[in-house]
N, C-alpha and C positions, 0 to 999 in steps of 0.2 A: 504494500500500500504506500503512494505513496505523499509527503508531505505536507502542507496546504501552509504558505507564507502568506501572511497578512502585512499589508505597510501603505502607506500612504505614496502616492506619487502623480506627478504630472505627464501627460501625455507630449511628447515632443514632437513625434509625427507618426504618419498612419499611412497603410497602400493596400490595395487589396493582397489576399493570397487564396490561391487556387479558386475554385470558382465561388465560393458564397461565405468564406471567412476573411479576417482583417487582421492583417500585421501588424502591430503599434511597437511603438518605443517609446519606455514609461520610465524614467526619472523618478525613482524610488526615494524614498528616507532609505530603508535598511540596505537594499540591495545593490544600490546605484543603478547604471543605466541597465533597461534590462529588452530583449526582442520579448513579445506575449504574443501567442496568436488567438484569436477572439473567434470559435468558430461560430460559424455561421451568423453573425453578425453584417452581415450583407442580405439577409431577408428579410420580407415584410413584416413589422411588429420584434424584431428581433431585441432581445434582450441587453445585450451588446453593443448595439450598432452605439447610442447616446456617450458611450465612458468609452470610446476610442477615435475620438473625435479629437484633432491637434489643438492645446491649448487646456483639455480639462481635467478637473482635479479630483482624485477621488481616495478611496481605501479601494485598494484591489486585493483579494484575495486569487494567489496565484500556487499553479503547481509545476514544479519539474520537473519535464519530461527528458525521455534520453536526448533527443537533439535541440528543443526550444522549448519556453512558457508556457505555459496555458494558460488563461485567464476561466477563472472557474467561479467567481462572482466579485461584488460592488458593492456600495453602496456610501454613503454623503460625498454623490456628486456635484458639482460645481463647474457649469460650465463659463469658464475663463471670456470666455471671447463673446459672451452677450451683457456679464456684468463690470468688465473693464470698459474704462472712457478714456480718450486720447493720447493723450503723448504716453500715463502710462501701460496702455493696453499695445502701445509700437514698441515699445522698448521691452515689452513681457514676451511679445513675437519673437522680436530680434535675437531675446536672449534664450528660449526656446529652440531658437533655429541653429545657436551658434553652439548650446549644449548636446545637441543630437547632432552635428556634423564634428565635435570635436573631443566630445568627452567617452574613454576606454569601454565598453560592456561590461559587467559586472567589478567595479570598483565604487565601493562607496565614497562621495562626496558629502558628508554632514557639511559640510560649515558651505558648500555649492549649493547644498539642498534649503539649507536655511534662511539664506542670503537671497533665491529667489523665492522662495517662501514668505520673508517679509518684504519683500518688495508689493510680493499683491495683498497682502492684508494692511500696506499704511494707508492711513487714511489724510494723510498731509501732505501738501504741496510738496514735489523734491527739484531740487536739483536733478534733473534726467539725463543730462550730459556728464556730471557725476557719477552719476549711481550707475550710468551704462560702462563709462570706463572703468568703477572699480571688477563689478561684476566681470567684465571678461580679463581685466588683471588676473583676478581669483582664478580663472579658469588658465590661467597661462601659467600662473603659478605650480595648480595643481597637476598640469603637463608637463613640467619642468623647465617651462621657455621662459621664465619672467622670474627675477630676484625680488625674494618677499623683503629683503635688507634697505630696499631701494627707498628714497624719500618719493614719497609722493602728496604730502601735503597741498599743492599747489594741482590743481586741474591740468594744468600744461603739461608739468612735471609728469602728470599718472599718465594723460594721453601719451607722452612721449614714448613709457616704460611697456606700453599697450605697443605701439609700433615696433620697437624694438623687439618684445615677445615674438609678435608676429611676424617680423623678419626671421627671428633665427627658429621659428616653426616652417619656416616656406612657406607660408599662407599666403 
């Protein structure tokens, strides 16, 4: 028998797979990034289809199979992209996009998980040009491209240390 993992995470992105289930990649608390396949989740009234939509947030209860995920239930979903408003619902995109094209499979991320975690629960005006450079610091960091030693006090300074990462990532 086997296991059933529970944890919270965000949906990063989603494709079909084979004819009537759905591929996600879900940005875990415990397990970091992880492939799930949702089956049947491509049919009318399907159970699935709502919580593997890019952008939303939920508890997923998942099991591991010999070659990928399963998504085997749900539940306090949160869909991202109807209750976010402007600049910071582009900047939750952006940083969804840039964790799913750059962040390992199965390595957790706490303080990556937390950091866009409170990005969608503040409820205060931000800095967005900030909070978007630190967040992909963090991530360049946790890839090993970017010195956590670095001064970044200064917006300039972090953008700067963000470019630098990214050069010696090849990105």
């Amino acid at each position: 028998m086997h296991e059933t993992y529970t944890s919270r995470g965000f949906v990063l992105k989603s494709r079909p797979h084979k004819e009537d289930s759905v591929e996600a990649v879900i940005f875990t608390e415990d397990l970091g990034k992880v492939r799930v396949i949702a089956q049947a989740a491509k049919r009318a009234g399907a159970t699935f289809a709502a919580c593997t939509q890019p952008g939303t947030f939920a508890t997923y209860a998942l099991i591991k199979g010999r070659y990928y995920w399963r998504l085997k239930g749900m539940h306090e979903i949160e869909q991202l992209t109807y209750t976010l408003k402007g600049e910071r619902k582009k900047m939750y995109f952006k940083m969804i996009a840039l964790l799913g094209r750059l962040l390992p499979e199965h390595d957790p991320q706490p303080g990556l998980y937390e950091r866009l975690r409170a990005l969608v629960l503040k409820e205060e005006q931000t800095d967005f040009e900030r909070e978007e450079a630190e967040m992909a610091f963090e991530i360049l960091i946790a890839l090993g491209y970017a010195d956590s030693a670095a001064d970044t006090q200064d917006t300039k300074d972090l953008i700067l240390e963000v470019n630098k990462g990214i050069l010696a990532a090849g990105l």
